[in-house]
C-alpha positions in Angstrom: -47.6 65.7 46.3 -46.8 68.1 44.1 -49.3 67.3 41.0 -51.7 69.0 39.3 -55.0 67.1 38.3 -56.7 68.1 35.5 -60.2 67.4 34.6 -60.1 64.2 32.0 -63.1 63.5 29.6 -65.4 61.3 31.6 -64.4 57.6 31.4 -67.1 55.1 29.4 -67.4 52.0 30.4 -69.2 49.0 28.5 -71.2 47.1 31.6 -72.9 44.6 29.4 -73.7 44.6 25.5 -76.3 46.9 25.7 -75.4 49.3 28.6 -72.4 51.9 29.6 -71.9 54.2 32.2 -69.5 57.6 32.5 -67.1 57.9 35.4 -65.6 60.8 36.6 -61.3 61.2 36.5 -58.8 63.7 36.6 -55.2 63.0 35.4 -51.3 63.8 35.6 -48.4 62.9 33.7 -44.9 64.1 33.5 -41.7 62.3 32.1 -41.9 60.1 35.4 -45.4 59.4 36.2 -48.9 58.8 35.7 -51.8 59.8 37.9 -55.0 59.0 37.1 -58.1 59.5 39.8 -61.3 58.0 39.1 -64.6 58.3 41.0 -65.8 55.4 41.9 -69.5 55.7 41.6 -70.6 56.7 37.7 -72.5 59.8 36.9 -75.8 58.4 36.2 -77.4 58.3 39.5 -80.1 55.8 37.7 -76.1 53.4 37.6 -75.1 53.5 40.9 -74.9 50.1 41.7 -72.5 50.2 38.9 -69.1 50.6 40.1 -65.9 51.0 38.7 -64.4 48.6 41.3 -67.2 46.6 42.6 -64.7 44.9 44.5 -64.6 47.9 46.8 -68.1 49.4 47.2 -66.1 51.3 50.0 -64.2 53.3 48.0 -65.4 56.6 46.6 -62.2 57.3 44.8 -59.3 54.9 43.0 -56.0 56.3 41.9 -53.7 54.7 39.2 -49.9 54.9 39.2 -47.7 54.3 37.0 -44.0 54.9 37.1 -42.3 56.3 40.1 -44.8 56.8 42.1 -45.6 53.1 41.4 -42.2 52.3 42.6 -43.0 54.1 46.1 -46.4 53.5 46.7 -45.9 53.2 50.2 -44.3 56.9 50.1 -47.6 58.2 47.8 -49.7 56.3 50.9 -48.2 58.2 53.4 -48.9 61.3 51.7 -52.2 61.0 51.3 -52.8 59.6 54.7 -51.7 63.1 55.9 -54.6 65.0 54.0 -57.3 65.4 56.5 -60.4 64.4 54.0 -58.8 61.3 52.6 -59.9 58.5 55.5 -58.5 55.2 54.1 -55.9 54.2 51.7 -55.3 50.9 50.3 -53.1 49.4 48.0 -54.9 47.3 45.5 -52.4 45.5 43.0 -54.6 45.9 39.4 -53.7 42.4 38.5 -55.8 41.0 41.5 -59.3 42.8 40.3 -61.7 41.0 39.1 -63.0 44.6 37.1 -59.5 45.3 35.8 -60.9 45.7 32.2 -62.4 49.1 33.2 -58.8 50.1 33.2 -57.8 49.3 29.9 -58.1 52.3 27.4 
């Protein structure tokens, strides 16, 4: 793809008023785009039932876009398709999750 993702401090994430957990994500920007790849599961192992996306328990990974490889997302699909440990890709339109809080920072 031609990116580099670097190692981001660990996400928070407020799950109620009294409870957070840590996620893991990498990042890359340029003048053009945004990557952002977050681990699904958090990194308390005590929290795993405390996704990032709850919505898709399937998932071990979720990658933000923003700019161009926003605008081709079917292009950055195929891509990733053609690594041989990536299984599944979806395209999940943020506005739709019900969890698209944990993606405001």
């Amino acid at each position: 793809m031609g990116s580099r993702l670097v190692r981001q401090p660990d996400l928070t994430v407020l799950l109620d008023k009294d409870s957070f957990a840590s996620y893991v994500y990498y990042a890359f920007e340029n003048e053009v785009n945004v990557l952002k790849l977050f681990r699904n599961k958090p990194n308390e192992a005590d929290q795993i039932k405390n996704l990032l996306v709850p919505e898709f328990p399937h998932f071990d990974y979720i990658l933000l876009t923003q700019g161009e490889a926003h605008m081709s997302s079917n292009r950055l699909q195929e891509l990733l398709k053609n690594i041989p440990s990536i299984e599944l890709t979806a395209f999940i339109p943020l506005p739709a999750l019900k969890s698209k809080d944990n993606f405001i920072f």
